[in-house]
N, C-alpha and C positions, 0 to 999 in steps of 0.2 A: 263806410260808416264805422264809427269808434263806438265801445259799449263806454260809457260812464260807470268806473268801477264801482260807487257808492250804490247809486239806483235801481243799476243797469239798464236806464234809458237808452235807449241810440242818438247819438251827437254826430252830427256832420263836422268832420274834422276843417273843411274850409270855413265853415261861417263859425265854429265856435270861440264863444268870447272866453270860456273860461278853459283853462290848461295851464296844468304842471308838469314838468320835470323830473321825474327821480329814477336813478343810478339808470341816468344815458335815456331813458325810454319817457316821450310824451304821453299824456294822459288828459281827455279831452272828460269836459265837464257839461251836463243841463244847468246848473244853475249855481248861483255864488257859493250857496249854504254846500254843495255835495263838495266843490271845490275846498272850502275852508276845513269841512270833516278829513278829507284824503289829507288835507298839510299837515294837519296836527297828527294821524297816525296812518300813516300810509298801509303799512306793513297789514294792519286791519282789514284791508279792505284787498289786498293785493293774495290774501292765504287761503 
């Protein structure tokens, strides 16, 4: 299981629909809104 950096829900990395990319490393999402917040500033949610 992957944490969703936004939430920190737990996301099943096989069934989830939402993930992004950044420098080389996937990052698995609960839901569209947590995905959209990490694109716009990663770096946020990553420190």
């Amino acid at each position: 299981m992957a944490i969703d950096p936004v939430c920190k829900m737990e996301v099943d990395e096989r069934t989830a629909k939402f993930v992004s990319e950044y420098r080389g490393r996937k990052y698995y999402f609960c839901a569209p809104g947590c995905k959209r917040a990490f694109d716009k500033d990663p770096e946020k949610y990553l420190s």
